[in-house]
Structures are given as structure tokens and as C-alpha cells.
N, C-alpha and C positions, 0 to 999 in steps of 0.2 A: 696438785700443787697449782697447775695451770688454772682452774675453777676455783681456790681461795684468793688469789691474785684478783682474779676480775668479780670476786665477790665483796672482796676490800676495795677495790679501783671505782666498779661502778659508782658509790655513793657520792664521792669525789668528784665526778666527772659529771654527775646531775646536778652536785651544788654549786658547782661551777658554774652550768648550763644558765643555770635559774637567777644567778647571780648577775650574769652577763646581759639577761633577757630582763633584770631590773634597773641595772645604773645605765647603760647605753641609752635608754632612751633620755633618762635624767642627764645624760650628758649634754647628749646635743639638744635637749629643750633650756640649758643650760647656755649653750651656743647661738641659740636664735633669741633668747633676752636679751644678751650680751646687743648682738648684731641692733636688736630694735631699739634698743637704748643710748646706743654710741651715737647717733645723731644728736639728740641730748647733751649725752655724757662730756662730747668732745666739742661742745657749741663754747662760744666766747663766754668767761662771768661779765656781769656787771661790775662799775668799778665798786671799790668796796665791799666784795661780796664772796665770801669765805663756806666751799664744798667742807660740809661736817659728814657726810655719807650719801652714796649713791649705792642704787640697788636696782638690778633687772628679773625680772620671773613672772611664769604664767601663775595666773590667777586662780584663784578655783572655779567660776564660773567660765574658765577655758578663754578668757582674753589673754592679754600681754599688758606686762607693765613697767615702766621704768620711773626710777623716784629720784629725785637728789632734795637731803636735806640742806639748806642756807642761811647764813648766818647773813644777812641783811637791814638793810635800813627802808628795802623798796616794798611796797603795796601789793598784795599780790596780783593787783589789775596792772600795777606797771611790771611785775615778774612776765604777767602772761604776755605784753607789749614786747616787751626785749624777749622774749622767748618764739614770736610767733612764726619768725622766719625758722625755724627747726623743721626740716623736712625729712620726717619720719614717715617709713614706709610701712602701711600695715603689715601686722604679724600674718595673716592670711587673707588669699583671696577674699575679698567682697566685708572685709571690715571696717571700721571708721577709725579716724584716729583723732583723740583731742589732748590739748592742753589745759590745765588749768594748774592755779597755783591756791596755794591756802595756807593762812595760819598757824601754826601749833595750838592743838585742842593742851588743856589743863593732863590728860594726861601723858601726850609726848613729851611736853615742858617736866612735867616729873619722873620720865625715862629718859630724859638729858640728860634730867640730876645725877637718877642714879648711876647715870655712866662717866659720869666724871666730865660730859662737853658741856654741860650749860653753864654760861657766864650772865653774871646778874646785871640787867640792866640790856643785853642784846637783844635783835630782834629774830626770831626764827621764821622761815617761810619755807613750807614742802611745793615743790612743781614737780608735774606729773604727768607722763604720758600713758593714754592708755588705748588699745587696741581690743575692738571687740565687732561683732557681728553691730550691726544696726538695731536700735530698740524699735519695735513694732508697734 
């Protein structure tokens, strides 16, 4: 009886195991976006200038990224102006950190659509932090 117990328990208690050993780290690599981003996230808008989405996460080439999509009338050389005082701290040791802002390409403008935020006639600009070793 003692041995069908822990022949039914074991399996349970390694998918457990395995379970634990996958999201924790997706947690807290979840927790240092967040943290790399809030610099960002939590900087003043410009007047006129309407948060349609923000997002933080590592990248697949193993940087760090944070985004906010804006519903704006400014340039994206004036976004990166009013942005430049953002003092974001690299995501690790001996990384660079940049800003820059840019336009919506043809097909973010048609992923607005289909999400029901794009309004005709606005102007959209993504700014963008990003954390990464140094290019060589």
C-alpha cells in the first residue's frame, strides 16, 4: 500500500519539480523588465500625448527592452529630446543602454486596426529602451 502511494505521488511531485524549475525564472526575468522599464514607464508625457501600450521583456538576443506605444503629434527626434533625461540602469553589468523613438511601419498601423486603437487621422510614435552588451 505504502509503495502504490509513492508510486502515484512520485509523478506528481516531479511535475511539480519541473514546473517550478520553468516559471520562476520567467518570473523574476518578468520582475527585472518591469524594474528596467519603470524609469521609462513612470517618466512625465509630453503635453498631448496619450500611453496606447507599454511593455517590458528580455529580448531573444538576451538584452532587455522596454516600449510604450504614443499617440502623438511630436517627431520622433523631439520624443528622443523629451525622453533623454530617463535614467535607465542597465539590465546587466557592462551593458549600454539607448533610447530611441520611431514611427509606426505600415504594419503596426494595421495591428492598431485590428485591435480596435487606431484612430484615423492620429499620429503614432514607439520609444524604446534597450539594454544590451556593446556591439563590437
Amino acid at each position: 500500500m505504502k509503495n502504490e502511494k509513492l508510486r502515484l505521488l512520485a509523478p506528481a511531485v516531479i511535475l511539480l519539480a519541473f514546473a517550478l524549475v520553468m516559471l520562476v525564472p520567467k518570473y523574476f526575468e518578468g520582475k527585472a523588465a518591469d524594474a528596467f522599464g519603470a524609469p521609462l514607464f513612470e517618466h512625465a508625457l509630453p503635453a498631448d500625448t496619450e500611453v496606447i501600450e507599454q511593455d517590458a521583456a528580455k529580448t531573444d538576443d538576451g538584452g532587455m527592452m522596454a516600449a510604450m506605444l504614443l499617440k502623438t503629434d511630436l517627431t520622433s527626434e523631439e520624443l528622443e529630446a523629451f525622453y533623454a533625461d530617463v535614467d535607465a540602469q542597465p539590465a546587466e553589468e557592462g551593458d549600454v543602454v539607448t533610447l530611441s523613438a520611431k514611427a509606426l511601419d505600415e504594419s503596426s498601423i494595421e495591428a492598431l486596426q485590428k485591435a480596435k486603437l487606431y484612430e484615423e487621422g492620429a499620429q503614432y510614435q514607439f520609444i524604446y529602451l534597450y539594454s544590451a552588451p556593446p556591439k563590437e
